[in-house]
N, C-alpha and C positions, 0 to 999 in steps of 0.2 A: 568435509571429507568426500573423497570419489571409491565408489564402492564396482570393482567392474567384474564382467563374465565373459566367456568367451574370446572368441580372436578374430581378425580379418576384419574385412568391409560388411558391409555397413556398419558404421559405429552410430548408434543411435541413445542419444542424452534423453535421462527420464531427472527433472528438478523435484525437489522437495524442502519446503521451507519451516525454520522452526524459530518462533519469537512469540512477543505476545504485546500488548498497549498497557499501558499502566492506568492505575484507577480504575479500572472498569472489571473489578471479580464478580464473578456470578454464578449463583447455582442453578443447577437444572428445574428451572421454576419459571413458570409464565410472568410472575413478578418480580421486581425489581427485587433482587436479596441475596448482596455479595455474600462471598463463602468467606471470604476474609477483606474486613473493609480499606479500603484504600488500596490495595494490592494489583496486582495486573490480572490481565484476562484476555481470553484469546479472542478479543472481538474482531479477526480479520480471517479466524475462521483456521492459525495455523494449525490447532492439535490435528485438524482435519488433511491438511495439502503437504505436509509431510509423510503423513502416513500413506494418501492416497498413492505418492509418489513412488515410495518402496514397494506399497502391496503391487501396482503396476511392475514396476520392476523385475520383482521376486517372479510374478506370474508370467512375464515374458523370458526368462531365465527358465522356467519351466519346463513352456511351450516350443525352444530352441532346444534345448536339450532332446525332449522327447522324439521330434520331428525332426532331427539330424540337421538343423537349421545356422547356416553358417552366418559368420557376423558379430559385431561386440554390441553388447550392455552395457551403459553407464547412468550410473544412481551419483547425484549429487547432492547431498546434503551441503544446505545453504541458511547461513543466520542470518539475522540481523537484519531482517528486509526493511523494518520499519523505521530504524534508525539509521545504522552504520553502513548498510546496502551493502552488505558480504560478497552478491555476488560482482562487483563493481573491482573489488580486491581480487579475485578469483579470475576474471580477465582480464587484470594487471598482470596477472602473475599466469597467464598462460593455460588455465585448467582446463579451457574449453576449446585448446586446440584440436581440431582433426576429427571435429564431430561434425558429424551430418546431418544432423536434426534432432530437433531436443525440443520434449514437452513438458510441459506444465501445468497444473490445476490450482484454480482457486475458486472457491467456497465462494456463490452469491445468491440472489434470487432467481437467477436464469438458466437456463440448461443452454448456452451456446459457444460456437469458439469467435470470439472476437475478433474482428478484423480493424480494430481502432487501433491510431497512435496511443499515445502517452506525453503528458509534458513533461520535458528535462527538466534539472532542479537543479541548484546550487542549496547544499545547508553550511552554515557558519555561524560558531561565537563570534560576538562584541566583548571584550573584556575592558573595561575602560577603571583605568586607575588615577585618584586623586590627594586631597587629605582631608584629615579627618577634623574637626574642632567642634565644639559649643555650639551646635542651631541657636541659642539665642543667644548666651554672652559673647564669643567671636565670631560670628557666622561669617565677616570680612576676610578671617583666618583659612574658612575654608574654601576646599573644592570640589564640589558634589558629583563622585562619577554616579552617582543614578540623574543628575541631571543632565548628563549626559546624554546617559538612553533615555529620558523621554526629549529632548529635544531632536537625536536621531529619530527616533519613533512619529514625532511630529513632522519631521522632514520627510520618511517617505511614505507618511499618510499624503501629504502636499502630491509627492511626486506620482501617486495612483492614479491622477489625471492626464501622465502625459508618456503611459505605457501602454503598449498594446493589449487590446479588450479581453483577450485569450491570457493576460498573462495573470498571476496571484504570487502576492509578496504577504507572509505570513510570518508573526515572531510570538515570542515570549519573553516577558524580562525571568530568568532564574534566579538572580540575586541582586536585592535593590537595598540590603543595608540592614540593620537589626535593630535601630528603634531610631524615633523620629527626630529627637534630641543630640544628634552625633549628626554632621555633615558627614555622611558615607563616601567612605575612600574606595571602595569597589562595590560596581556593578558589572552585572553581564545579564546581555541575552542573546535569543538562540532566534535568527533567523530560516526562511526556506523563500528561496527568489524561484518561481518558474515559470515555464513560457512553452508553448509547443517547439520550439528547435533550440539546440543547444546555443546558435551564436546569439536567436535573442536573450537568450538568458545571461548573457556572459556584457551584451549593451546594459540591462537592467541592474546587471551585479554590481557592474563598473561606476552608475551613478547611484547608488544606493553606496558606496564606499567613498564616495566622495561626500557625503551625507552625512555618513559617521566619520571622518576626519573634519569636518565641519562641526558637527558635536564638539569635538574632545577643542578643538582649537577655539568654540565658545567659551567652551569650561575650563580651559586649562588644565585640563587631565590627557593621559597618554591613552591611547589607543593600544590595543593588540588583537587582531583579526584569527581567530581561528578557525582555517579551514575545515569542517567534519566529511562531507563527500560531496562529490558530483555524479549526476547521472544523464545518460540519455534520453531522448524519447524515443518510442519502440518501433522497430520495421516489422509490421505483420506479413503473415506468409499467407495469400489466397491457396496455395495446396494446400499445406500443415489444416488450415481452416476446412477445408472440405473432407479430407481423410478424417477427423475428428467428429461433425457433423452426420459423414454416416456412420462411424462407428458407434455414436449416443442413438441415432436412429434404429440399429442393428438390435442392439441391448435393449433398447427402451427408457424412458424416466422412470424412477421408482411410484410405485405404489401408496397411498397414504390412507392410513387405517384414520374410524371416526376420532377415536381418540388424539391423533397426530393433528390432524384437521383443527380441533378445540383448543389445543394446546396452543397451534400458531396462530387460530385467531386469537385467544388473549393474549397473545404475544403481542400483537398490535394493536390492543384497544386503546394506548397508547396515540397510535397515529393519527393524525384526522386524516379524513378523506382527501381531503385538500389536499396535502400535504404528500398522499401514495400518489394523486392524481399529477402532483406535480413532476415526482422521480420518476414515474412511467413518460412523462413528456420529455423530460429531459431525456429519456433514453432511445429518443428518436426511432423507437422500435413501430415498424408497421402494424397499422392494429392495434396499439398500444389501451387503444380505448375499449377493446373487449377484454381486455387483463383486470377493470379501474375493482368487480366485485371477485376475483380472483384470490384464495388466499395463497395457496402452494403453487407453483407455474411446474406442471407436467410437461409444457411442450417443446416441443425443441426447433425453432427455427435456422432456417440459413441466415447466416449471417449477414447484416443488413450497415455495417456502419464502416465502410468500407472508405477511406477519408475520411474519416469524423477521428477527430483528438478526443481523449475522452480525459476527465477533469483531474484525475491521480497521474503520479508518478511512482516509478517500481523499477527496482533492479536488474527485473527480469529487461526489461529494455537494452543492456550493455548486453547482455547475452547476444539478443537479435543482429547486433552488430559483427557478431561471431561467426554466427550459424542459425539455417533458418528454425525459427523457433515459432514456435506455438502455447500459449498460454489460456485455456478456454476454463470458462465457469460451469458450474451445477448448483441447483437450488437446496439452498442449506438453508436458509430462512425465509418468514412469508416474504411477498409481495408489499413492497413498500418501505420497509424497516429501514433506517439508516445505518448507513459504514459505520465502523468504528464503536459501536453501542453496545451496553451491557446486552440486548436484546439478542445481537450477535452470537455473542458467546451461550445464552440461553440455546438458542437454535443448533449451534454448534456440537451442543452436548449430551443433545437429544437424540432420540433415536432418527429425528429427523435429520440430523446430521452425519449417523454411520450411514444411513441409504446414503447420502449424498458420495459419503469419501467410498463406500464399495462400489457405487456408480461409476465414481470417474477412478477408478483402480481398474473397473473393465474397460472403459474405454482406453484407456493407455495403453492397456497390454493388446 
């Protein structure tokens, strides 16, 4: 949905994203102990960059009105970031025309606005169709499409040798058959090819499909290729990065009572050191080595990764394409924690996660 205010120039995009990861439910607990087990959970921090997104919004909507402030508002509610990449359909379809800049927040260990790429992606089903007979009385009868996928699977494990260092080819089989006695007439899995530039992803794509048509023509099964989405890698904005920068500088970081402090250390009693030592190195941040006994990161640096690709891909990337766009982080959880974790979602729905999203609610506005 686009939710707008006012009229005239500047038109200025404020994003906000709603989704969640599956398997990973958590309650507000230093421990591991879903609220519902097997169920999703917001380990990328959405309950938080939705809402941030609006309250920014809402508060710049305020601040125009009150100060006779001429210029449009636009709030963009955006799903599906983690699968279907909504906003990828949303600049198919023209939503981001005639904006002038458009921000975004997301929930991490850092108080900064990034100045990294993004790798582009391709995601796609395999659906590969066969028949079915007797595993031991006709097995000659049949044609194993899950043999299929793991012979593709074996094929572009081979081919990880002769792709570029930057890129990652990632899958899942979803359906490999329902018991071990029946030569399984369908399988499918769920690939994600990526690379830092979109044409090398589309080199990697092109031999990884010829992979899986090599499968189905081992097995004598049919192929059927299901496109799910493509994305970009992201053009940062050195302005957007600097107006934000001082804006979190203006505001300050939040505050963290003892209580918060304990809560995210046992949030990571979990990690080893090794382990934080390692994601601060990977994050090529200056210094990085006075952060290693750090639990919450108060600080707010300039932005430091300025060419540097960083290892996710995100929808917010097709936007950049658009208009210049800015996407910057605030610390929602400790120091070290990995993406995607129930751990996430713990921090997320703490109180250490409303300073986060009222944090970057001021800075937007």
């Amino acid at each position: 949905f686009v939710a707008s205010w006012g009229k005239g120039k500047p038109v200025i995009g404020v994003m906000g994203e709603y989704d969640a990861l599956p398997g990973i439910s958590q309650c507000k607990s230093p421990d591991k102990e879903p609220l519902v087990e097997g169920t999703p959970g917001h380990g990328c921090g959405h309950n938080i960059h939705g809402a941030s997104g609006m309250a920014g919004a809402i508060a710049i909507r305020y601040a125009m009105e009150k100060n006779h402030i001429e210029g449009t508002i636009k709030f963009f509610g955006t799903p599906a970031e983690e699968s279907a990449s909504g906003k990828v359909w949303m600049v198919r379809d023209g939503v981001f025309k005639g904006i002038d800049a458009i921000l975004s927040h997301h929930p991490g260990s850092m108080n900064y606005a990034s100045l990294a790429s993004s790798l582009a992606n391709n995601s796609v089903k395999f659906h590969y169709r066969g028949k079915t007979s007797h595993a031991a009385g006709s097995p000659e009868q049949g044609r194993s499409a899950l043999d299929a996928i793991e012979l593709m699977n074996v094929g572009v494990n081979f081919l990880r040798e002769h792709i570029i260092q930057e890129a990652r080819v990632h899958y899942v089989i979803e359906e490999g058959g329902g018991q071990p006695n029946v030569v399984p007439d369908y399988a499918r899995s769920w690939y994600l090819v990526r690379a830092p530039q979109r044409d090398q992803v589309e080199h990697i794509y092109e031999r990884v499909l010829k992979i899986a048509n090599g499968a189905a023509l081992m097995t004598e099964t049919e192929l059927e290729v299901e496109p799910i989405k493509a994305i970009y890698n992201k053009i940062p904005s050195k302005v957007l990065s600097d107006v934000v920068t001082r804006n979190m500088r203006e505001i300050g970081a939040p505050d963290y009572t003892d209580e918060e402090i304990e809560f995210a250390k046992r949030l990571t009693s979990t990690v080893s050191r090794d382990a934080k030592i390692e994601m601060l190195r990977k994050s090529k941040r200056p210094g990085w080595e006075k952060l290693i006994d750090v639990v919450m990161d108060t600080s707010i640096p300039d932005a430091w990764n300025d060419g540097v690709v960083s290892s996710g891909s995100t929808d917010v990337s097709d936007v950049s394409w658009m208009t210049p766009t800015m996407e910057f982080g605030t610390s929602t959880w400790p120091l070290g924690v990995p993406g995607h974790s129930w751990m996430n979602v713990a921090g997320s729905s703490h109180s250490i996660g409303h300073k986060s999203l009222i944090f970057a609610s001021k800075v937007i506005a």
